[in-house]
N, C-alpha and C positions, 0 to 999 in steps of 0.2 A: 227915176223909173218907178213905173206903177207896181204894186205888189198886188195880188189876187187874195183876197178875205175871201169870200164866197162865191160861190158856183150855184146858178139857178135858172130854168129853164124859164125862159118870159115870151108872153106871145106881143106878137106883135102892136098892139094894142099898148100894152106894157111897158114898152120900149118906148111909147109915142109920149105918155102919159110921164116918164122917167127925162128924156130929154125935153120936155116942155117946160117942168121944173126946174133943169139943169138953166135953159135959156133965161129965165127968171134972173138968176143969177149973176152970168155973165154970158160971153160968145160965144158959141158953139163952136167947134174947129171945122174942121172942113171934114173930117171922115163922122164927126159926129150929125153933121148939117146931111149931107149922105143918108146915111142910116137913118136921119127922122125924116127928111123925106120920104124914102120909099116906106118905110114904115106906116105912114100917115097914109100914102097913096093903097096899100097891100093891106090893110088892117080893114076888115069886116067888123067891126065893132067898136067900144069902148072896153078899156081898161078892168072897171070894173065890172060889167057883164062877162068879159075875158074868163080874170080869175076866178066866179062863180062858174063858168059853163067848165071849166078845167077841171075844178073841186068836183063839180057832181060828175065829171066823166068819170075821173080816178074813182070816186066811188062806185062806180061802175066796175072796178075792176081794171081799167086802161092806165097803164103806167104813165105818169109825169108828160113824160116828153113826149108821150104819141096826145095825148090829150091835149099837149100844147100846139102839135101841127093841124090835127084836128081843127081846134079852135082857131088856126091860123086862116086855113083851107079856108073850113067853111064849106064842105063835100053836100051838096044836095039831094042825093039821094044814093040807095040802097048799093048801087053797081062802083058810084064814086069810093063809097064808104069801104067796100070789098078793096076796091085796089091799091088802096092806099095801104090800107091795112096788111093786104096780104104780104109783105116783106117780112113783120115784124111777129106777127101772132099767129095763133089756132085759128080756125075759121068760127067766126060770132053765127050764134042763130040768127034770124029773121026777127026776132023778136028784140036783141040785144041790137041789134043794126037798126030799128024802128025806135030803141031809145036812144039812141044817140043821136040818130036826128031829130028826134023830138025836142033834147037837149039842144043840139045844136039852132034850132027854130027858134028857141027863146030866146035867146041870148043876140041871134044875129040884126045888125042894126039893120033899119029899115031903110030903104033906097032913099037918096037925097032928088031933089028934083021933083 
């Protein structure tokens, strides 16, 4: 049985970029093979654009794990950004809600195709 070392929130990208590794290695199991699928199909980005677009949210003020669904999303505009948000926080200025897609712009990979 596995034991748990650490706890850490990883966006999807993340997880894609951690199990590609893993495959390197050896077999993927079946709930691992799972998970990097949808992963690889759901992930807006790459890995490392990820954990910078997270890093400058958090400096933004946005806790950990809202920055990581954020950066999961991928919200394209101001009304997305409200709704997602609104469970967890105070309501952002117009201004705070225009940096985060801003952030979020840079970071998102560009369509394939």
């Amino acid at each position: 049985m596995s034991k748990v070392v650490k706890q850490k929130n990883l966006t999807l990208a993340e997880v894609v970029e951690i199990l590609e590794e893993i495959r390197k290695k050896r077999e993927l199991t079946s709930i691992e093979t799972y998970t990097f699928d949808y992963a690889k199909k759901f992930s807006k980005t790459n890995a490392e654009n990820a954990r910078k677009a997270v890093e400058e949210l958090v400096k933004l003020g946005l806790p950990d794990n809202i920055a990581v669904q954020l950066v999961n999303i991928m919200p394209e505009d101001e009304d997305e950004i409200r709704a997602l948000l609104a469970p967890y926080m105070r309501a952002l200025t117009s201004n705070q809600i225009k940096g985060i897609l801003e952030i979020l712009g840079k970071y998102k990979a560009e369509p394939e195709g």
